[in-house]
C-alpha beads as a LAMMPS data file, in Angstrom:
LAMMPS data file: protein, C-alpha beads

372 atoms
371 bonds

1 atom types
1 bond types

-500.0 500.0 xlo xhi
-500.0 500.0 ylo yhi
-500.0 500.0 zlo zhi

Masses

1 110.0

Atoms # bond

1 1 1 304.905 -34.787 176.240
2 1 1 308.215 -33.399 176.062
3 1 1 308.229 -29.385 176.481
4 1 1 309.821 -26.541 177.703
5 1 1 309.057 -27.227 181.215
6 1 1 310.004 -30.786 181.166
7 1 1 313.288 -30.008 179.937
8 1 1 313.902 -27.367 182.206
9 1 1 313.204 -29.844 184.884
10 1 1 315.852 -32.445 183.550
11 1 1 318.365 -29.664 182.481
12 1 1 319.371 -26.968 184.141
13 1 1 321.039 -23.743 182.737
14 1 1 324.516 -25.068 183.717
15 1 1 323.798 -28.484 182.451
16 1 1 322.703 -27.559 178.936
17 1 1 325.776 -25.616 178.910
18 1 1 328.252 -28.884 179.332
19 1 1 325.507 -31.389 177.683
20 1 1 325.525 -28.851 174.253
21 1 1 328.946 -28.647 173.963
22 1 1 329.800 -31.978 174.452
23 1 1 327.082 -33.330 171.807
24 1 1 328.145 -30.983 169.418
25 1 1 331.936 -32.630 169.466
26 1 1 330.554 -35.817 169.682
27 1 1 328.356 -35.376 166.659
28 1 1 331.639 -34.249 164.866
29 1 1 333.596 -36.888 165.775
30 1 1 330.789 -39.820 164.959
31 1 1 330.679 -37.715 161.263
32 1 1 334.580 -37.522 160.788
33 1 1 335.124 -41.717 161.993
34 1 1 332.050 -42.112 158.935
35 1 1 334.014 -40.804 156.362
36 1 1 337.173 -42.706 156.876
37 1 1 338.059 -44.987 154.438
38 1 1 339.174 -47.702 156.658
39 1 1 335.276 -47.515 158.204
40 1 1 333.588 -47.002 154.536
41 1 1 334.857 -50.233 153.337
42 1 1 334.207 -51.689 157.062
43 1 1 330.958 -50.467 156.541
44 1 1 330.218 -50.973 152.733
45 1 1 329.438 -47.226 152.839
46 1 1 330.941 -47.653 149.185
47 1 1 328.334 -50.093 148.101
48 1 1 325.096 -47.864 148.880
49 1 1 327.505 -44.835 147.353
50 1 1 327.457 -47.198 144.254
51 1 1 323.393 -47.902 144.575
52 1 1 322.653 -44.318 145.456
53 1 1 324.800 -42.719 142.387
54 1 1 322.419 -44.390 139.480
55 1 1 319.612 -42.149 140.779
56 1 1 319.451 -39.289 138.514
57 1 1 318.901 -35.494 139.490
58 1 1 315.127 -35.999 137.434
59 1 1 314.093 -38.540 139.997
60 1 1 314.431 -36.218 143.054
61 1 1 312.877 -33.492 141.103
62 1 1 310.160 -35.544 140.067
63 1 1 309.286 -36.957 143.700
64 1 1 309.437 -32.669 144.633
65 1 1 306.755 -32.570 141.760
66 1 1 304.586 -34.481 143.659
67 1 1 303.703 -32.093 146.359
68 1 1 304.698 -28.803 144.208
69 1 1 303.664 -29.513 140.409
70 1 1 306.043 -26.040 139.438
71 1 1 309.263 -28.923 140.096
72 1 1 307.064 -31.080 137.759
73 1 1 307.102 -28.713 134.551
74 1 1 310.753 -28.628 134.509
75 1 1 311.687 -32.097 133.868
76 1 1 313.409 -32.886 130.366
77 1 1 310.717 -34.609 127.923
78 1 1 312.613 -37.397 127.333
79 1 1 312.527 -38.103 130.690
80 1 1 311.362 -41.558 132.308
81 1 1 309.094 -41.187 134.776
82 1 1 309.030 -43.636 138.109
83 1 1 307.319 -46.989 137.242
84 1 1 306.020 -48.245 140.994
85 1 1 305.321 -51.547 139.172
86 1 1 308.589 -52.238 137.528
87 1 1 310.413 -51.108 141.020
88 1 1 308.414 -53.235 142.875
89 1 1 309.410 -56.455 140.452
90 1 1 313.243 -55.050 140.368
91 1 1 313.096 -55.281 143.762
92 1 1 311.247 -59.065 144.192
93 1 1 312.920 -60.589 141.270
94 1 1 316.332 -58.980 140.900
95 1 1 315.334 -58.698 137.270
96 1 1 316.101 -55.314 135.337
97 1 1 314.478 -55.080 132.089
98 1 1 317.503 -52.330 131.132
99 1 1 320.096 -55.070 131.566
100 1 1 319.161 -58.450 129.612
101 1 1 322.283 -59.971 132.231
102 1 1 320.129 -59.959 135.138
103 1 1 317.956 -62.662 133.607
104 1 1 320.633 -65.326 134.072
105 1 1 323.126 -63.220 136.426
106 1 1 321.611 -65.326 140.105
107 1 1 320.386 -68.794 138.068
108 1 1 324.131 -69.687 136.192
109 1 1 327.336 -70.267 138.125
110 1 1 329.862 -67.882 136.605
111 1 1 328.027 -65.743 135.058
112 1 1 328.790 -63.059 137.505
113 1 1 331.751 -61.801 135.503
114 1 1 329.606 -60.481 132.917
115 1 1 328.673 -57.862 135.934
116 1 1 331.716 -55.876 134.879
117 1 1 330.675 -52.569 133.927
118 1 1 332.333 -51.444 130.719
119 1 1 333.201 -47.461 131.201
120 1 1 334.371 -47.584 127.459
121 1 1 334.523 -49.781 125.023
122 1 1 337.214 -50.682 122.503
123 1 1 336.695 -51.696 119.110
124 1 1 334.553 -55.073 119.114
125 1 1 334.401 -54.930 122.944
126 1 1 330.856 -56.167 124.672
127 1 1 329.784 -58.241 127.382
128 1 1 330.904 -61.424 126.151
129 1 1 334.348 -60.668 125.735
130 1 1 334.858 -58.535 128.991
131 1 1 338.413 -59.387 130.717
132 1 1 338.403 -62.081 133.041
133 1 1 339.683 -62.562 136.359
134 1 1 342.739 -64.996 136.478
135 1 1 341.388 -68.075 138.321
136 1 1 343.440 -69.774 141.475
137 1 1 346.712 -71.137 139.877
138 1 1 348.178 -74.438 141.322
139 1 1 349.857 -74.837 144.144
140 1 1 353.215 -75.808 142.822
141 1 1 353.177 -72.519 141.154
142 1 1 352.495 -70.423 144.255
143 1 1 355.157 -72.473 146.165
144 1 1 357.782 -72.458 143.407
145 1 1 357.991 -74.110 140.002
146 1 1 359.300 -77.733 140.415
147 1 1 361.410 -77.498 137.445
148 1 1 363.346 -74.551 139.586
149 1 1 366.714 -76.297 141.309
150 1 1 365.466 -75.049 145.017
151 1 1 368.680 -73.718 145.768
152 1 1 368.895 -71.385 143.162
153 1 1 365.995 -69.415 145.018
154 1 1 367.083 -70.091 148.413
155 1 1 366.817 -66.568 150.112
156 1 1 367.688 -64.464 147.400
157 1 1 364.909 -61.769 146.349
158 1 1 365.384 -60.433 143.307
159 1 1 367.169 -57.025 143.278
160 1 1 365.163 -53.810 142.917
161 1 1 365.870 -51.340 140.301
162 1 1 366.480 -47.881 142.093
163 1 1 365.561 -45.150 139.233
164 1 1 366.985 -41.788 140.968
165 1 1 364.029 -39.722 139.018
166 1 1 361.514 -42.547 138.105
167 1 1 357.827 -41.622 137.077
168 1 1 356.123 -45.105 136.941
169 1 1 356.089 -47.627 139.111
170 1 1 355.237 -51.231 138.294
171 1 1 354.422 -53.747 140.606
172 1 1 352.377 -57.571 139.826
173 1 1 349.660 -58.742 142.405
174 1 1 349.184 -61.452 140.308
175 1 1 352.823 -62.568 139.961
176 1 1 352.498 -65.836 138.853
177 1 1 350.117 -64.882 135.582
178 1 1 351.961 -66.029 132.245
179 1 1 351.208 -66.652 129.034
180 1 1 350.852 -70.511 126.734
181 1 1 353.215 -69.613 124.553
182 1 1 355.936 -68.319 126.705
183 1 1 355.844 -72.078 128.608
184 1 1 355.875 -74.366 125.209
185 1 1 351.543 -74.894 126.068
186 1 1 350.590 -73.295 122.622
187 1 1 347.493 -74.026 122.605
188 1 1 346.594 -76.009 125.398
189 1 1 342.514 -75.966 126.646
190 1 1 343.618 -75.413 130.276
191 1 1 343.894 -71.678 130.616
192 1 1 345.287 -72.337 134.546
193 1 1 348.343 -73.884 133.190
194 1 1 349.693 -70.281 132.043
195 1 1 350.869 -69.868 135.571
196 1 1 354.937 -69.705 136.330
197 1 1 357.226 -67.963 139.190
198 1 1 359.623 -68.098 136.429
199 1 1 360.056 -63.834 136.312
200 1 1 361.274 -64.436 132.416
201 1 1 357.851 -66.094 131.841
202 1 1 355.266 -64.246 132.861
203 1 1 353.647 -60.674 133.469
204 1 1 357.545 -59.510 134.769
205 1 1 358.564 -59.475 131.725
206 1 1 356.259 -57.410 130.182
207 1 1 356.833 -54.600 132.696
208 1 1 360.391 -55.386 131.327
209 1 1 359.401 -54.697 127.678
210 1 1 357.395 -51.989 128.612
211 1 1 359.852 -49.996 131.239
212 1 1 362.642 -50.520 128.306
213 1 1 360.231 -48.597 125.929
214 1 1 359.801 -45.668 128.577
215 1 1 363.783 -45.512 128.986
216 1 1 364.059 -44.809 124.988
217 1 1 361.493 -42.020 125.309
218 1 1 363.574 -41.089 128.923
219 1 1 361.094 -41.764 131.336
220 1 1 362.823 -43.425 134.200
221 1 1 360.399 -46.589 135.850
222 1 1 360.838 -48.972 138.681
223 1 1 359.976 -52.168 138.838
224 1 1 358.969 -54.200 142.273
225 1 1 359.917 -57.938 141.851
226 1 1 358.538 -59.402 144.694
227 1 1 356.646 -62.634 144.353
228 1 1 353.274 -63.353 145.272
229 1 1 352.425 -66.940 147.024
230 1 1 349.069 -66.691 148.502
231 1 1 346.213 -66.199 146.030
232 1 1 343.938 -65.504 148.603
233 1 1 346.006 -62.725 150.262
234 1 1 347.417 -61.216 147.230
235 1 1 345.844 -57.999 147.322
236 1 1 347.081 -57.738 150.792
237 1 1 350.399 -58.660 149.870
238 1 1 351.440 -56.265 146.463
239 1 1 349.522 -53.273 148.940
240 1 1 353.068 -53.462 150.688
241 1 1 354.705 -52.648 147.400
242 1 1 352.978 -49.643 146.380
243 1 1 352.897 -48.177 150.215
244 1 1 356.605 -48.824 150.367
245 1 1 356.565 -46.680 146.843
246 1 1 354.458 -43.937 147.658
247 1 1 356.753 -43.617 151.066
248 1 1 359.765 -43.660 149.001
249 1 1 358.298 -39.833 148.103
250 1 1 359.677 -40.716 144.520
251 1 1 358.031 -38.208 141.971
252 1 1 355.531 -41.247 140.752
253 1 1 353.182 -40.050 138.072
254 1 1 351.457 -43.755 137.860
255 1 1 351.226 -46.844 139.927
256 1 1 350.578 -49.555 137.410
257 1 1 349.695 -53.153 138.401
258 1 1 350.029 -55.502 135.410
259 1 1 348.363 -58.478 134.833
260 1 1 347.283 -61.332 132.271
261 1 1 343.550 -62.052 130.970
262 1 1 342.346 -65.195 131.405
263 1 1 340.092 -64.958 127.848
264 1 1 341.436 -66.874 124.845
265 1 1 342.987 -65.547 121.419
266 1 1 340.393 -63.933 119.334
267 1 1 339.656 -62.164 122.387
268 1 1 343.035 -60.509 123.517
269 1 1 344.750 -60.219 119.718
270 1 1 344.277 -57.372 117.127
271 1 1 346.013 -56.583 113.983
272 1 1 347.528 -53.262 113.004
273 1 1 349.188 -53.268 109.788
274 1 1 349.699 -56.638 109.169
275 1 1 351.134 -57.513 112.716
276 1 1 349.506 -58.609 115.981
277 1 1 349.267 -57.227 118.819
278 1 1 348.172 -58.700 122.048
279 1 1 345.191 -56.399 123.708
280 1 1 344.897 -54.527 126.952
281 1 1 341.794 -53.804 129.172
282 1 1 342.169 -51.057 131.852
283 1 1 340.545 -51.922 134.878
284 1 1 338.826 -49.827 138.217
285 1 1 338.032 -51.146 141.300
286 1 1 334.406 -50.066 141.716
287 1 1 334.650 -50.065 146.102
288 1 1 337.161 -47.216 146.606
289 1 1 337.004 -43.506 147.327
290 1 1 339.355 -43.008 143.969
291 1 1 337.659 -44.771 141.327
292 1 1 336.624 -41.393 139.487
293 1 1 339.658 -39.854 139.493
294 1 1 341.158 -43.580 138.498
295 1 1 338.624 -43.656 135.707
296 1 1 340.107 -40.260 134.838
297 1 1 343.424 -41.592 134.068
298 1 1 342.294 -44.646 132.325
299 1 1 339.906 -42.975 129.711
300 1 1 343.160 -41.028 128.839
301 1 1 345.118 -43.634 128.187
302 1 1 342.641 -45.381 126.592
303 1 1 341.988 -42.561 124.013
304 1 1 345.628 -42.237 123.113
305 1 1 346.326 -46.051 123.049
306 1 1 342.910 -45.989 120.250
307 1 1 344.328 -43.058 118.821
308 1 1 348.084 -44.437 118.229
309 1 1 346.955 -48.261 117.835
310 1 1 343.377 -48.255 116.837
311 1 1 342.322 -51.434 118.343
312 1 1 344.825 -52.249 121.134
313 1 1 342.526 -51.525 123.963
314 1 1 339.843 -52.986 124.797
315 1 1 338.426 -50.215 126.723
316 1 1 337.820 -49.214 130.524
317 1 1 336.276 -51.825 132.879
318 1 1 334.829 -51.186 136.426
319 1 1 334.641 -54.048 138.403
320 1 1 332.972 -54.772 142.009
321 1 1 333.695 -56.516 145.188
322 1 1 331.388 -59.328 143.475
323 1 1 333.313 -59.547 140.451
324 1 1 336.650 -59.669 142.241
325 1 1 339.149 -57.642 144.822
326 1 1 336.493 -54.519 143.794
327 1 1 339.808 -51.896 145.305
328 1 1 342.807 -53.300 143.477
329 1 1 345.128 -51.081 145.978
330 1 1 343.523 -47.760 144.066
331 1 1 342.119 -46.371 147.551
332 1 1 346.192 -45.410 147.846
333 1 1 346.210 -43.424 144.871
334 1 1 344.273 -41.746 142.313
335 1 1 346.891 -42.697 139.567
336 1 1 346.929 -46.208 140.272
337 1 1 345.901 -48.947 137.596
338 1 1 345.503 -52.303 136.928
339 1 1 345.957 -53.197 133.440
340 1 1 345.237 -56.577 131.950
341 1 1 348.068 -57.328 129.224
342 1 1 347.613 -59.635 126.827
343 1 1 345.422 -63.384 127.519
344 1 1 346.828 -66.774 128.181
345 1 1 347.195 -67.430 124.452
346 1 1 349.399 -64.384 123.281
347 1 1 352.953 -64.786 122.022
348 1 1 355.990 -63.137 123.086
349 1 1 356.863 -61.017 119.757
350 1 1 352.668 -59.724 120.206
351 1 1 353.675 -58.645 124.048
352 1 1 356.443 -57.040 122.819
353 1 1 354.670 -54.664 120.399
354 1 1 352.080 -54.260 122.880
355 1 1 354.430 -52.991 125.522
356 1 1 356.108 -50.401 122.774
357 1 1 352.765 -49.240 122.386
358 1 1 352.111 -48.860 126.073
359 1 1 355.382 -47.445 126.425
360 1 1 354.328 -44.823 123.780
361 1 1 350.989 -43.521 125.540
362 1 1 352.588 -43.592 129.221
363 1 1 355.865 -41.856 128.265
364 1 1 353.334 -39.067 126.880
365 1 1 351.242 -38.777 129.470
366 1 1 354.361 -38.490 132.086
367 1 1 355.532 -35.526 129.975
368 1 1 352.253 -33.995 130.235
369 1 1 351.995 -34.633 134.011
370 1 1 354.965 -32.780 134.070
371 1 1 354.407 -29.802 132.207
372 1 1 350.924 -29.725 134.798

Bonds

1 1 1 2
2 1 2 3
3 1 3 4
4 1 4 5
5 1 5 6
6 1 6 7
7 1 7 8
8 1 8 9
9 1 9 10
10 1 10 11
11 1 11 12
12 1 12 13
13 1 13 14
14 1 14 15
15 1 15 16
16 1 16 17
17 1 17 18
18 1 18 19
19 1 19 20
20 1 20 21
21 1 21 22
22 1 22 23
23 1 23 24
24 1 24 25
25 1 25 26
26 1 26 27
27 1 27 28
28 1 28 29
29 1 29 30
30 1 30 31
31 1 31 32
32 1 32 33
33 1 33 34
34 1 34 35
35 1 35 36
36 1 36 37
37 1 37 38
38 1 38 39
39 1 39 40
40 1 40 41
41 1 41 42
42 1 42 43
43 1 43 44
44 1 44 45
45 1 45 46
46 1 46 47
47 1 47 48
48 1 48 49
49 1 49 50
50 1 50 51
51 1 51 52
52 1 52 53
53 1 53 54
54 1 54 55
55 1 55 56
56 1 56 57
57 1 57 58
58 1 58 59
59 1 59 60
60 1 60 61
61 1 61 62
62 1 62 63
63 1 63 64
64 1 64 65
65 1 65 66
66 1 66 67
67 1 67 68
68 1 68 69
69 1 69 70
70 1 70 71
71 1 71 72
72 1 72 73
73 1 73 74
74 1 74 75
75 1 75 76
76 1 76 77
77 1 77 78
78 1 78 79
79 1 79 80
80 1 80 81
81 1 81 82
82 1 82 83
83 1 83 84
84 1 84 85
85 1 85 86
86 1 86 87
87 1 87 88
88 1 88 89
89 1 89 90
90 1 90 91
91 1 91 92
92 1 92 93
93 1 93 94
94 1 94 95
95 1 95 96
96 1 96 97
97 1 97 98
98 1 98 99
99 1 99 100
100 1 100 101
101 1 101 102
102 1 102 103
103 1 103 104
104 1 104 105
105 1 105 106
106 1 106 107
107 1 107 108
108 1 108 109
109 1 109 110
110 1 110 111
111 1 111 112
112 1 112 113
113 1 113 114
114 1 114 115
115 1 115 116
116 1 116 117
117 1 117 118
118 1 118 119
119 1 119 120
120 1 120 121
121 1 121 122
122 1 122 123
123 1 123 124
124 1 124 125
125 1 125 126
126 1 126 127
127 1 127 128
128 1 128 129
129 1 129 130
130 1 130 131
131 1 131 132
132 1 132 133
133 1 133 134
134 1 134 135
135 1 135 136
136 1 136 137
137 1 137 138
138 1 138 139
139 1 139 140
140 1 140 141
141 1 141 142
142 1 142 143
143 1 143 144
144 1 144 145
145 1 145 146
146 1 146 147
147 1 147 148
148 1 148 149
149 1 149 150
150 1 150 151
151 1 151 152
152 1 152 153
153 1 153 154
154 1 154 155
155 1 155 156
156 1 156 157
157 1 157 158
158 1 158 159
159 1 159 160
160 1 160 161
161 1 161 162
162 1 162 163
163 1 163 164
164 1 164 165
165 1 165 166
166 1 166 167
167 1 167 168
168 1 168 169
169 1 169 170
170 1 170 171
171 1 171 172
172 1 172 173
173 1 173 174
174 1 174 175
175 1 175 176
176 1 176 177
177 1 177 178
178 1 178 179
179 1 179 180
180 1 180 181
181 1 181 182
182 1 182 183
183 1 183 184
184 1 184 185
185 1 185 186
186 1 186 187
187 1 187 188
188 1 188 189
189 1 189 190
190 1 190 191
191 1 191 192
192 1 192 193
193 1 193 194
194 1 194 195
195 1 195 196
196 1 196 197
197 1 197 198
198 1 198 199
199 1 199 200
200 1 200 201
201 1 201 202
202 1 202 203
203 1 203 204
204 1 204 205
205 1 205 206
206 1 206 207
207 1 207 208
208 1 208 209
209 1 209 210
210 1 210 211
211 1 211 212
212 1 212 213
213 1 213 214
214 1 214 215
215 1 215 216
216 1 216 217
217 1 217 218
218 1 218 219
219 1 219 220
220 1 220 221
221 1 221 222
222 1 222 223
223 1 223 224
224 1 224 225
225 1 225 226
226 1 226 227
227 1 227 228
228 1 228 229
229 1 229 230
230 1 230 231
231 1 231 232
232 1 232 233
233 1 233 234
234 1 234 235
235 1 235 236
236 1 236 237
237 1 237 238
238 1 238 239
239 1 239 240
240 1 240 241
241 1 241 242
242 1 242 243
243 1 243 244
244 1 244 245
245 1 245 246
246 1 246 247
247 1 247 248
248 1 248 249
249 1 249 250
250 1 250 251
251 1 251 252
252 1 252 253
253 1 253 254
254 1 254 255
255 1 255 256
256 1 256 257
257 1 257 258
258 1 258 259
259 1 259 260
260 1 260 261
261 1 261 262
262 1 262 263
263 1 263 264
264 1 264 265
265 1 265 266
266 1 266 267
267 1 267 268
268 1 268 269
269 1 269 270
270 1 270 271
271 1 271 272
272 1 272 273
273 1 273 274
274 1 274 275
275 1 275 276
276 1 276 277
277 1 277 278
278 1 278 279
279 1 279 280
280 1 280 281
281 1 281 282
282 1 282 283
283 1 283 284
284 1 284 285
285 1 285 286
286 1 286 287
287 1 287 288
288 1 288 289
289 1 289 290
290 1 290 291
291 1 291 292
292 1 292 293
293 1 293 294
294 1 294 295
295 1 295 296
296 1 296 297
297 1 297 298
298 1 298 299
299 1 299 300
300 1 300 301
301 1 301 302
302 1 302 303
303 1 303 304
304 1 304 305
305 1 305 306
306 1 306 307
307 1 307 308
308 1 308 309
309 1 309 310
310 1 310 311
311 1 311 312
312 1 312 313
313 1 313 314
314 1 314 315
315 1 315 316
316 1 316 317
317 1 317 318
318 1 318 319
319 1 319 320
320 1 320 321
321 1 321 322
322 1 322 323
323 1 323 324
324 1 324 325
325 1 325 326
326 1 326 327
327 1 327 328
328 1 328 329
329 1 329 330
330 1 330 331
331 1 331 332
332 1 332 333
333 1 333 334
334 1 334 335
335 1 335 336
336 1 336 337
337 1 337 338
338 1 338 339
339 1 339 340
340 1 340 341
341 1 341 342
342 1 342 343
343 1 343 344
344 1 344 345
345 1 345 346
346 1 346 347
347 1 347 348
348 1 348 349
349 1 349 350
350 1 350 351
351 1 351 352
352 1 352 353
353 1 353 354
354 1 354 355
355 1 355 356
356 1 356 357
357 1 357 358
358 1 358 359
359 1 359 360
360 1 360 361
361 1 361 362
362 1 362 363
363 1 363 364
364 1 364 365
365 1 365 366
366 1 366 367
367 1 367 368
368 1 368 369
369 1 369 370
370 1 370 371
371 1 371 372
């Protein structure tokens, strides 16, 4: 039995007074290492941050109800109380009666995407049009377009615009995402062939359109050009691009990542007036320290994208490490997005308008930054 005289037989007066300090420090530094991010994500400390945060404030008040009913009597009526039977099958079967997806979500390949938590939705948005992720594109593509003469791209990057005051910056993990039209495939039942390194084909030029609309409002942007040629590593790869910008101490308000959906036409086109418009969906990474303050920025954009072009956005996704990369880079900053522009099927002249509107919402939500 451990007691006082047992531990004044192990530790003396001068021991306790090296062994107390020394735990204490210890203790600290074990905490501090814990709540790096590096170790979270090591650790998938995020995960069981994700499972913890759907328990609701009730629940804990309700298990302090059992040993002191006076916690019990202040729980909201409406309240759900804890079902030890439908935990117990949640827990055997995977199957929550809440969320008709987890009937098929572990029996049908695929069907994983539908995980994708919508945060808000735009007009006509559900779970069966939910943006999705761009699959592998072939390897021509990520080694060069063969209809590119090779030594036109022989060692020459693309050069970088250099905006002395620039508020956005726009970078493409995805570089090679394009669109059917833009590549004469109108059309065509293979999504994967909207895939080009041609930068006057694909997601590029949108930032284009869209960094043109923030000049005629005077909002200064830059756009990172680099090319992506390892699917695998991408993430890894366009991180470089947005470090390199947030050590270029530039007075960045956002750090926008732009990419393509992968859904077909009636799911990526609206009309506003007569004229279409290819959608956007504004997408968190559900595994990093930012994704509130992330969500933050999104929902604001969101409302004055529905506000100015009712129908335009699809709404705010959160996606896991399940569903896809599940960071997206955002751990860097808590005003960095991806944004999905358009699908495989949208035309040029829709992208365009799109990007105006973008332009519109961004270049208004830099001002405000500003006035902050």
């Amino acid at each position: 039995m451990i007691g006082p005289q047992l531990i004044r037989n192990h530790f003396n007066r001068p021991k306790l007074i090296i062994v107390i300090p020394i735990s204490i420090v210890f203790i600290f530094i074990c905490t501090a290492l814990l709540t790096m991010t590096q170790v979270q994500r090591f650790l998938f400390i995020d995960s069981m941050n994700s499972a913890l945060g759907g328990i609701k404030a009730e629940t804990f008040l309700e298990l302090m109800g059992w040993e002191n009913p006076y916690y019990d009597k202040e729980l909201p009526d409406e309240y759900e109380r804890i079902s030890f039977s439908k935990m117990a099958l949640q827990t055997v079967t995977n199957i929550n009666f809440k969320d008709e997806r987890s009937l098929l979500g572990n029996e049908l390949p695929g069907f994983s995407v539908f995980d994708t938590k919508i945060i808000i939705a735009g007009e006509g948005t559900n779970y069966t049009n939910v943006p999705i992720e761009s699959p592998p594109p072939p390897d021509y593509v990520l080694k060069g377009d063969k209809k590119e003469n090779a030594d036109e791209k022989k060692d020459t990057p693309p050069p970088k615009q250099t905006a002395t005051h620039a508020q956005v910056f726009f970078y493409n993990t995805h570089s090679w995402e394009s669109y059917l039209p833009l590549l004469g495939e109108t059309g065509a039942k293979n999504a994967n062939l909207a895939s080009t390194q041609d930068q006057s084909k694909n997601v590029h030029l949108v930032d284009q359109f869209i960094i043109d609309g923030l000049a005629n409002d005077g909002v200064e942007a830059v756009q990172d050009k680099d090319i992506v040629t390892d699917y695998n590593t991408a993430y890894s790869i366009s991180r470089k691009f947005i470090k390199a910008a947030i050590d270029s101490k530039k007075d960045y308000q956002l750090f926008l990542d732009i990419h393509r959906d992968s859904s077909r036409k009636k799911d990526t086109t609206t009309t506003i007036n007569g004229k279409s418009y290819a959608r956007v969906s504004f997408i968190i990474g559900a595994a990093n320290p930012n994704a509130e303050k992330n969500k933050t920025v999104a929902q604001e954009l969101h409302h004055k994208l529905t506000k100015a072009y009712p129908g335009v956005s699809k709404g705010v996704f959160e996606k896991t490490r399940a569903e896809g990369n599940g960071v997206y880079n955002q751990d860097l900053s808590p005003h960095a997005l991806l944004i999905e522009v358009g699908g495989v099927d949208n035309t040029l002249e829709e992208l365009k308008r799109t990007a105006n509107a973008l332009a519109d919402v961004i270049s208004e939500y830099v001002k405000q930054a500003d006035k902050v």
